[in-house]
C-alpha positions as CSV (number, residue, x, y, z in Angstrom):
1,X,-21.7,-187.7,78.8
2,X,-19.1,-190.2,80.5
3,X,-15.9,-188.7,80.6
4,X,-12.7,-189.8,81.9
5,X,-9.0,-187.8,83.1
6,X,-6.6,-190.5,82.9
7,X,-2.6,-189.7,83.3
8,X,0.8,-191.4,84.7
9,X,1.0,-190.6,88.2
10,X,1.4,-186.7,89.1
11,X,-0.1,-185.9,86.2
12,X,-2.1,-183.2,88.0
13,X,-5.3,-184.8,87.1
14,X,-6.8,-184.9,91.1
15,X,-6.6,-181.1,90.9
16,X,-7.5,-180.5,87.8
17,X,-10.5,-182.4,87.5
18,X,-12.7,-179.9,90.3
19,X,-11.5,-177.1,88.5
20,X,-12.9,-178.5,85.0
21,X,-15.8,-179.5,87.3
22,X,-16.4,-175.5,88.3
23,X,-15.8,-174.8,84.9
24,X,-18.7,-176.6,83.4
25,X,-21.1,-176.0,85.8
26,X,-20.7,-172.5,85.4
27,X,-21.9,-173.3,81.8
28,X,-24.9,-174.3,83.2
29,X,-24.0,-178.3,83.0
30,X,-24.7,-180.5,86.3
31,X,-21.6,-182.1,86.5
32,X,-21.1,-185.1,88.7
33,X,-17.6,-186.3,89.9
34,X,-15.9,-189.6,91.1
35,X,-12.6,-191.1,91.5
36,X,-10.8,-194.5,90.9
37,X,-10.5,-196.9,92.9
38,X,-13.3,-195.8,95.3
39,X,-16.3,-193.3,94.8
40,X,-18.2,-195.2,96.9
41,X,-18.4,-196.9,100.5
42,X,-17.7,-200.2,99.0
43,X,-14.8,-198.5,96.9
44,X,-13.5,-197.0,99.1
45,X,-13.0,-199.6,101.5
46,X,-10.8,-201.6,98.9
47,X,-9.0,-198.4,97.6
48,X,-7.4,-198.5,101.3
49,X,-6.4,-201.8,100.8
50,X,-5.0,-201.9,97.2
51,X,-3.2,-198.2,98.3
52,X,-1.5,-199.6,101.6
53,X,2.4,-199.4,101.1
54,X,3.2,-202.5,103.7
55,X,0.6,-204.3,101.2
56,X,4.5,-205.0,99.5
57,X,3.7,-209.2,98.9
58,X,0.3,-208.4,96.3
59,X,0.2,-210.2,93.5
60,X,-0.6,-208.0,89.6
61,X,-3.7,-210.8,89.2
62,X,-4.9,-210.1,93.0
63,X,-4.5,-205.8,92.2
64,X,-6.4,-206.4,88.7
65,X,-9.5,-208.4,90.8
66,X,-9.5,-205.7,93.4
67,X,-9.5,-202.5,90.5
68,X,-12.2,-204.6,89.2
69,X,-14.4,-205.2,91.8
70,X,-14.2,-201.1,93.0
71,X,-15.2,-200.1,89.4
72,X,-18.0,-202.8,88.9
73,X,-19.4,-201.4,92.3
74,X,-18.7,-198.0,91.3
75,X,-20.5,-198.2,87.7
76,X,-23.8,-200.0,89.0
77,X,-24.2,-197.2,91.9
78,X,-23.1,-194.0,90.9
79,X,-22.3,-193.7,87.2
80,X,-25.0,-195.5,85.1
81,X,-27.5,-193.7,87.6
82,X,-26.5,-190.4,87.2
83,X,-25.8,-191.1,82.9
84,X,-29.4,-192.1,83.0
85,X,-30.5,-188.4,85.0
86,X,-28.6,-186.8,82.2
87,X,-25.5,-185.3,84.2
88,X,-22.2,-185.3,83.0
89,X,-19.4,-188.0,84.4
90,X,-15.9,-186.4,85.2
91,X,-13.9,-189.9,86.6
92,X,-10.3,-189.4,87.9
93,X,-9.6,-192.7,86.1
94,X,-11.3,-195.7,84.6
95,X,-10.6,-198.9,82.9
96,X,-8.4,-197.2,80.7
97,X,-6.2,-197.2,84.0
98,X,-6.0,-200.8,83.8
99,X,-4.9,-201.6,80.7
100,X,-2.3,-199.1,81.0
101,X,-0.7,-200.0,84.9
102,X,-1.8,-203.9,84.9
103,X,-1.6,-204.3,81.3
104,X,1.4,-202.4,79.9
105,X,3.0,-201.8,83.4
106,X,2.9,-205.5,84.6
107,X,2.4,-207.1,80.9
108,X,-0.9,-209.0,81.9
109,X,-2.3,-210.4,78.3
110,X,-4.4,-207.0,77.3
111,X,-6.9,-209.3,75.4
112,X,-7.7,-210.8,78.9
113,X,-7.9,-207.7,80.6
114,X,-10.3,-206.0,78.2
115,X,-12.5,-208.7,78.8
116,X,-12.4,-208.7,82.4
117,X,-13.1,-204.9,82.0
118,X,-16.1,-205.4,79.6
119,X,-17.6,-208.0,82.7
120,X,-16.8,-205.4,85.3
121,X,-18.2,-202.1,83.6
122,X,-20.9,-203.8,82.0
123,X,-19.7,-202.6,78.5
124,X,-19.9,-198.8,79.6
125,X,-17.0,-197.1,78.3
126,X,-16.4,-193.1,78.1
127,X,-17.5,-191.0,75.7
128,X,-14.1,-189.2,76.0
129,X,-10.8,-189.7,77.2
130,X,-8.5,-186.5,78.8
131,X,-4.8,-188.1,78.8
132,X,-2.4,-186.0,81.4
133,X,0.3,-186.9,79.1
134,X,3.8,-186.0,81.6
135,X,7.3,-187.7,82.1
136,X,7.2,-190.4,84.8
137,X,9.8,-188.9,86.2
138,X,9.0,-185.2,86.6
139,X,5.8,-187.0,87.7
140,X,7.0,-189.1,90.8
141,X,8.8,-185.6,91.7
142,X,5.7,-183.4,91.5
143,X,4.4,-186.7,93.9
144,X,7.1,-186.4,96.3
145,X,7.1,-183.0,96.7
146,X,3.7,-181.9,97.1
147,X,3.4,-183.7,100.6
148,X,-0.2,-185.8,99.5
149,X,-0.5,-189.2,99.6
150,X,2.4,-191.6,98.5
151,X,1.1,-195.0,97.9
152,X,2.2,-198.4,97.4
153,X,1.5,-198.0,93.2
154,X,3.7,-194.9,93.4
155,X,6.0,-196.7,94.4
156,X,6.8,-198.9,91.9
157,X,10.1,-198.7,90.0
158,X,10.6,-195.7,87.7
159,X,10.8,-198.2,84.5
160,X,7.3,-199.4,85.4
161,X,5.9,-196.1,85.3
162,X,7.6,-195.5,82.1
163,X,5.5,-198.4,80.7
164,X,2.6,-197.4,82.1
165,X,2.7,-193.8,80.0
166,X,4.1,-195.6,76.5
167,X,0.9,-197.7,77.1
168,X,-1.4,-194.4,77.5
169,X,0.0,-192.7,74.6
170,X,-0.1,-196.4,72.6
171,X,-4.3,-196.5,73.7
172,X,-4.5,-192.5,72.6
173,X,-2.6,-193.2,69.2
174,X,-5.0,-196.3,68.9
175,X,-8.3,-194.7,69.6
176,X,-8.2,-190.8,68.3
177,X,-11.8,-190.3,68.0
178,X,-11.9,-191.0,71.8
179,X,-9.1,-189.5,73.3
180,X,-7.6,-186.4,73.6
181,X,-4.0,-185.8,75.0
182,X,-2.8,-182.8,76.7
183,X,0.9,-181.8,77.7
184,X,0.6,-181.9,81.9
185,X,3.9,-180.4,82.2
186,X,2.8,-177.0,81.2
187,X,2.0,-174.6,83.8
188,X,-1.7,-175.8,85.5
189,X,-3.6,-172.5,84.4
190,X,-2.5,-173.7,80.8
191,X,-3.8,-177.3,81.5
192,X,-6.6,-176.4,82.2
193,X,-7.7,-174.3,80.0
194,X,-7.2,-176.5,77.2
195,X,-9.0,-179.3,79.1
196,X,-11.8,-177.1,79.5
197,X,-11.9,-176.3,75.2
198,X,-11.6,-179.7,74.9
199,X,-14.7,-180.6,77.0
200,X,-17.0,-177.8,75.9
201,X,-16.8,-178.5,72.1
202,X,-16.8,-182.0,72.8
203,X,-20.6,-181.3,74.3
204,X,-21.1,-178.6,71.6
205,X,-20.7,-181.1,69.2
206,X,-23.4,-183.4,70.3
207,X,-25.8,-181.1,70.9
C-alpha cells in the first residue's frame, strides 16, 4: 500500500511520519519510508537546489520541472520496487504537493500539471492520502521556532501559503474515498494517534 502525509508547511508531518512508521511495524507490517523532493541520490541532489534560499530568481515552470524530475527518479527506484516486494509506502509528500504549491499556490493550469504528474509518476498514485490540515500561519511559526531548516519555499509570502492549504482541503473535499484529513494543530500525541487509526483500518480493510 502507497501512502502519502501531505500538509501546509509545519504541519508536523516530518515527525510524525517515523512515529506512524514505529507504529506499524510494531503491527508486524514492513514499512518503508521516503521523502519529497529527494529519497534518493539523484533526489537529493536537486532537493538542495530547489530548497536553496539565494535560489530567489526561479521561475514556478523551472520549480515544477525540477519536483518532477526528483519524483519520476524517486518512483522508478524506490517506490514501485518496494510496492512490488509487498511493503508499505509512508511518503512525506507526493504529487498531491504539486498541485497544491505549484498549482493552487502559483495558479499554474491544474489540468496541465496533472498531466505532467501522470508522465512523471508513471500513473502511480497513493492508495491514501493523510492531509496535516493547520493554519499557514501557526504553521510558518511552528517553522520558525523549532530551529530546523527554513527554506526558500518557506519563505514565500503568507497569502501563498494560504492558497496552498484552500487547495489541500479543495483536493480532500474532491477526492473523499482517498483522503483523509486530520487537525495538525492538536497536541502531536493526539495526531498521531488518529493518523495511526486511520492507517490501520485503512489496511484492515483490504485484507
Amino acid at each position: 500500500m502507497f501512502i502519502t502525509l501531505e500538509g501546509p508547511e509545519g504541519s508536523g508531518k516530518t515527525s510524525q511520519l517515523p512515529m506512524l512508521a514505529d507504529y506499524l511495524r510494531e503491527q508486524g507490517y514492513d514499512v518503508l519510508t521516503t521523502r519529497e523532493p529527494g529519497g534518493t541520490i539523484i533526489g537529493d541532489q536537486v532537493r538542495a537546489v530547489l530548497t536553496r534560499l539565494d535560489n530567489t530568481t526561479m521561475q514556478p515552470r523551472t520549480e515544477i520541472l525540477l519536483f518532477l524530475a526528483a519524483r519520476a527518479q524517486l518512483v522508478e527506484e524506490v517506490i514501485r520496487p518496494a510496492l512490488a516486494q509487498g511493503k508499505i509506502i509512508l511518503s512525506d509528500r507526493y504529487a498531491d504537493s504539486t498541485l497544491a504549491y505549484q498549482g493552487y499556490g502559483h495558479g499554474v493550469d491544474l489540468a496541465l500539471l496533472r498531466l505532467l504528474l501522470d508522465f512523471a509518476t508513471g500513473g502511480l498514485r497513493p492508495d491514501l492520502t493523510l492531509l496535516l490540515d493547520v493554519d499557514p500561519a501557526v504553521g510558518l511559526s511552528r517553522r520558525r521556532s523549532s530551529g530546523g531548516e527554513w527554506n526558500r519555499l518557506d519563505a514565500y509570502a503568507l497569502e501563498f501559503h494560504q492558497r496552498v492549504r484552500q487547495g489541500y482541503l479543495t483536493m480532500a473535499q474532491q477526492e473523499p474515498t482517498r483522503w483523509r484529513v486530520v487537525d495538525a494543530s492538536q497536541p502531536p500525541d493526539v495526531v498521531q494517534s488518529a493518523l495511526s487509526q486511520l492507517v490501520l483500518n485503512r489496511l484492515r480493510c483490504d485484507v
